[in-house]
C-alpha positions as CSV (number, residue, x, y, z in Angstrom):
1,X,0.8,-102.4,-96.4
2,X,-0.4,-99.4,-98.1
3,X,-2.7,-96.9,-95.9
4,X,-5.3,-94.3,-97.0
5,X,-6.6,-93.2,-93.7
6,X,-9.7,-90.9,-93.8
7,X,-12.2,-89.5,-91.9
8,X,-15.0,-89.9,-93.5
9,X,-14.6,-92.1,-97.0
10,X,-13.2,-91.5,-100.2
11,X,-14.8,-87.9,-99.9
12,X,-13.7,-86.6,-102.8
13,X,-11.6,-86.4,-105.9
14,X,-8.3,-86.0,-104.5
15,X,-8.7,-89.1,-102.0
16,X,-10.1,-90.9,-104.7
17,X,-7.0,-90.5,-107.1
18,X,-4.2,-91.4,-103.9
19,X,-6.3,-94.5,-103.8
20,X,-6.4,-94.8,-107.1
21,X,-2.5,-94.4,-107.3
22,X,-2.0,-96.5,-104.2
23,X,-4.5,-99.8,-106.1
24,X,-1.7,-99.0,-109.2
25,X,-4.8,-99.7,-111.4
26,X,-8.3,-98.6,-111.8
27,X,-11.3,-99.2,-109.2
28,X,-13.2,-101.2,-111.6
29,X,-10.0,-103.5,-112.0
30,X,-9.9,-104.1,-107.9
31,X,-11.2,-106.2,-105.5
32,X,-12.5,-105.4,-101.7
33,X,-13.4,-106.4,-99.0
34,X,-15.4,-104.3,-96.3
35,X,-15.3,-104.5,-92.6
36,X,-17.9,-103.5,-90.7
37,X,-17.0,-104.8,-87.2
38,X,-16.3,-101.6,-85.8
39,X,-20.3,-100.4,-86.1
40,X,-21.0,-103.2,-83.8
41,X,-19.5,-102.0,-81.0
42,X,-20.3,-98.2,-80.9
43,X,-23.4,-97.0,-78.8
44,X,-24.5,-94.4,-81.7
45,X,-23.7,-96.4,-84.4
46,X,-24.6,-100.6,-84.8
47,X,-26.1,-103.3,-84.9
48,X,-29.0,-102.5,-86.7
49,X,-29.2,-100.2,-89.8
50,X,-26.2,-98.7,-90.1
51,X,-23.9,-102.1,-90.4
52,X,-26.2,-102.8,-93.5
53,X,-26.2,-99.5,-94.7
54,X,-22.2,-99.9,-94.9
55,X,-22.2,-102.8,-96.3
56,X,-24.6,-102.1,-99.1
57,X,-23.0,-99.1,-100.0
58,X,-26.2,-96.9,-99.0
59,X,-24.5,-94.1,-97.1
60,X,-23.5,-91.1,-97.7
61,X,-19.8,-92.0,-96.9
62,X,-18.0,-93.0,-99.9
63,X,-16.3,-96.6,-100.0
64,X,-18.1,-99.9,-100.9
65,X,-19.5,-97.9,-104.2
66,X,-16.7,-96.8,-105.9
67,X,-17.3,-98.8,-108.4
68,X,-15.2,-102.7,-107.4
69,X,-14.8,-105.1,-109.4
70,X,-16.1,-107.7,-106.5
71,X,-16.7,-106.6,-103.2
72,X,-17.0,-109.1,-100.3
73,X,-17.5,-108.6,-96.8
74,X,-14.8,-109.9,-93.9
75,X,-16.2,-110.1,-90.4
76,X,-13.9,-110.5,-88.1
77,X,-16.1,-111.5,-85.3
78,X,-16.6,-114.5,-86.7
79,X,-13.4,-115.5,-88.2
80,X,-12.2,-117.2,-85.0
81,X,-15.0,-119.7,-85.3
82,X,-13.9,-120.7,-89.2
83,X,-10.6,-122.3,-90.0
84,X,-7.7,-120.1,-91.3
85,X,-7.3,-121.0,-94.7
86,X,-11.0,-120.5,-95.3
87,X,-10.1,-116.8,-95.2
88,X,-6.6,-116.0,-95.0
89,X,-6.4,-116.5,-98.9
90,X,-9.3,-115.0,-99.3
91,X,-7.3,-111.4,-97.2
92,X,-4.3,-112.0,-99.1
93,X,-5.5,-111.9,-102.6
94,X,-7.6,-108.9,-102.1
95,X,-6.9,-105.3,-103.4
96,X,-8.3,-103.1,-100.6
97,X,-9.8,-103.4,-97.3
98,X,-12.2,-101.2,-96.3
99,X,-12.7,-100.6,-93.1
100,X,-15.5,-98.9,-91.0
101,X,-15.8,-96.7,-88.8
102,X,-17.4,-97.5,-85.3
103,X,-16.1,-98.2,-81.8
104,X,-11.8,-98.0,-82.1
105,X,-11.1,-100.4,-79.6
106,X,-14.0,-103.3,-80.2
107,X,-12.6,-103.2,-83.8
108,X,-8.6,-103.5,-82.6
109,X,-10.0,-106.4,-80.0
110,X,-11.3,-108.4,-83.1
111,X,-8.2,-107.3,-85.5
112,X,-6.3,-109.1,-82.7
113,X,-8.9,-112.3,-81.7
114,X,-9.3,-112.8,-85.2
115,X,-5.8,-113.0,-86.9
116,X,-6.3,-110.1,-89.1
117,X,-3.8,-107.6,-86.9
118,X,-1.2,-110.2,-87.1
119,X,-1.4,-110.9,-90.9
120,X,-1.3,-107.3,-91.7
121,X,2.9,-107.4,-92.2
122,X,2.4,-110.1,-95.1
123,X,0.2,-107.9,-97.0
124,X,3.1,-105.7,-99.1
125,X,0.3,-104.7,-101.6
126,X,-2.6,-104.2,-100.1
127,X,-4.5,-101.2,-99.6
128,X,-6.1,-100.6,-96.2
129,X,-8.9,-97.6,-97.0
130,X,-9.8,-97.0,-93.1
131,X,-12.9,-94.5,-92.0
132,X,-12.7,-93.0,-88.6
133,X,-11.8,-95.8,-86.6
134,X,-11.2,-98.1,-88.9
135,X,-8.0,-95.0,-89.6
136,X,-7.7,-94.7,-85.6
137,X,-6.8,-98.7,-85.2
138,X,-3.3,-98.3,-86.9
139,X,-2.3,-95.7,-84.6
140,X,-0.4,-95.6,-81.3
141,X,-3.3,-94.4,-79.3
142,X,-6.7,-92.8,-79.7
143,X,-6.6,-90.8,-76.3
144,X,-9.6,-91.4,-73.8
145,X,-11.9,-88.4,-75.8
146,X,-12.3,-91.4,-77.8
147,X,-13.6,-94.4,-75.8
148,X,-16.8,-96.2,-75.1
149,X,-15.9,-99.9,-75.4
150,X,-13.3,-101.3,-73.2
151,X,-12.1,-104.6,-74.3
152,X,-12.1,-107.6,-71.5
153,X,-8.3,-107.1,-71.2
154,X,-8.2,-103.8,-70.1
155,X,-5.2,-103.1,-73.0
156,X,-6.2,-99.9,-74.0
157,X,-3.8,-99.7,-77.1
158,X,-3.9,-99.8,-80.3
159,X,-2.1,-101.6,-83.1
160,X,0.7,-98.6,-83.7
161,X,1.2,-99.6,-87.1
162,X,2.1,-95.8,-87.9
163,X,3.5,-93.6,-85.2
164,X,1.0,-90.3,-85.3
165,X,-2.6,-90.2,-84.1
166,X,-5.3,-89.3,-85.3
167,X,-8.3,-86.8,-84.3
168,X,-10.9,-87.4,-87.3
169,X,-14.3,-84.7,-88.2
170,X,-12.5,-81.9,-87.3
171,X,-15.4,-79.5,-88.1
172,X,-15.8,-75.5,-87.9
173,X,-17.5,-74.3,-84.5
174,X,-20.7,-75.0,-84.1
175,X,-20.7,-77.8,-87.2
176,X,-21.2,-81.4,-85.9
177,X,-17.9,-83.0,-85.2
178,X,-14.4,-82.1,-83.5
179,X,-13.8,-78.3,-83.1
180,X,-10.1,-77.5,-83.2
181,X,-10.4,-76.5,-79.6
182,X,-11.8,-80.1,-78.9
183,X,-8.8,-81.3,-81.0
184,X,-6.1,-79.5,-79.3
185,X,-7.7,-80.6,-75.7
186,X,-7.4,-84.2,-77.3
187,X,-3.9,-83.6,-78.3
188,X,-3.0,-82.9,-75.2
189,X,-3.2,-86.5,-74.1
190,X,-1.1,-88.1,-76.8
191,X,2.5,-89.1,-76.4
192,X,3.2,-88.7,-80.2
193,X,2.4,-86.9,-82.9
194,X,-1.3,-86.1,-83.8
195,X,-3.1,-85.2,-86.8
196,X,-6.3,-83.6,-87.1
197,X,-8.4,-84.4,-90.0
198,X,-11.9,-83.2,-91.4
199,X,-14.0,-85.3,-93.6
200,X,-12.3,-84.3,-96.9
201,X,-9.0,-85.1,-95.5
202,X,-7.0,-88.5,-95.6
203,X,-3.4,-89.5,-94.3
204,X,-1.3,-92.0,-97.1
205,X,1.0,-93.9,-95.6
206,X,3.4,-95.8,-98.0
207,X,6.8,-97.2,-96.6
208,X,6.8,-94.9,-93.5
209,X,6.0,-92.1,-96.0
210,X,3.5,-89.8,-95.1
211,X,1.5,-87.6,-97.2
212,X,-1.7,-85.3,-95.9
213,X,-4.2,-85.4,-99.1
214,X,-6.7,-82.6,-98.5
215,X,-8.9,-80.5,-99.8
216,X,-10.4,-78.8,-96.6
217,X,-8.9,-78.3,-93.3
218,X,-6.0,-80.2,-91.1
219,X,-3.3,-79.4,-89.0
220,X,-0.5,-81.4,-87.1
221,X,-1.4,-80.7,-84.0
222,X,1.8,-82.1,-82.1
223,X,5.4,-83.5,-82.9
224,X,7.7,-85.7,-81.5
């Protein structure tokens, strides 16, 4: 799988050309799908407004109107109710999956109840465009700065499909979001490398590659 992981959309030109480069053809030539389980389970965030807001495109975070060439939605709450080949086909013939941001851990519970964590090795091609959390649930852990939702299971992980963490809206003092003070408290926590990221920053991953495209402010805040 190919990863653009950002903080806050396809904020700007230089994200928009790695995913562009990562699709290896235009926008208008893709297909998506968008996620927005993650809203769901976050107390600032969904149900309501903002899951619709998401999914229409209608916010001011860049990903469901890029321009697609079909865009469909994939929620993975429900997917364990529907038989597997009435969506698995659907996954693996899609471009991109764009994922929102939300609640880390109620989105990794569903990626696992629903089949979706486990069919993310088959998909060579695909691009997974992740916001916030929807970045966060591919790494190792989020640290406990960033839970509200504790799944029935009490498995506090998450997938570890890259081996670095991530601290997303890192943000100048007093701005809203992460201060790098915040961040490095955060850091603290994590086993493994840790990135923090501001909103015009996104971490490609392609073959265990990785590559910070930015045009603001982020730092590696740890190493192995």
């Amino acid at each position: 799988m190919k990863l653009l992981l950002t903080s806050a959309g396809v904020a700007n030109a230089s994200i928009e050309r790695a995913l562009v480069d990562l699709l290896g053809k235009p926008i208008s030539e893709s297909s998506a799908l968008c996620i927005p389980t993650a809203q769901y389970g976050h107390p600032m965030v969904g149900p309501g407004i903002k899951p619709w807001e998401f999914i229409s495109g209608n916010e001011r975070l860049p990903m469901v109107d890029l321009g697609w060439r079909s865009m469909g939605v994939l929620e993975l709450t429900a997917l364990p109710s529907i038989d597997e080949e009435r969506w698995m086909p659907l996954v693996r013939g899609t471009d991109a999956l764009l994922v929102a941001g939300g609640d880390v851990l109620y989105l990794c519970h569903w990626m696992r109840e629903s089949g979706l964590a486990g069919l993310l090795d088959e998909l060579d091609e695909t691009v997974w465009v992740g916001l916030s959390a929807g970045s966060m649930v591919l790494t190792p852990e989020v640290g406990e700065d960033f839970i509200q939702w504790r799944p029935p299971s009490g498995d506090l992980s998450t997938l570890g499909l890259v081996d670095f963490s991530i601290c997303p809206h890192l943000a100048p003092d007093g701005r809203p979001g992460n201060s790098m003070a915040e961040a490095l408290a955060w850091a603290e926590g994590i086993d493994g490398p840790a990135y923090a990221i501001d909103d015009d920053t996104a971490i490609q991953v392609v073959d265990g590659e990785v590559t910070v495209v930015s045009e603001v402010q982020w730092a590696l805040l740890t190493t192995p």
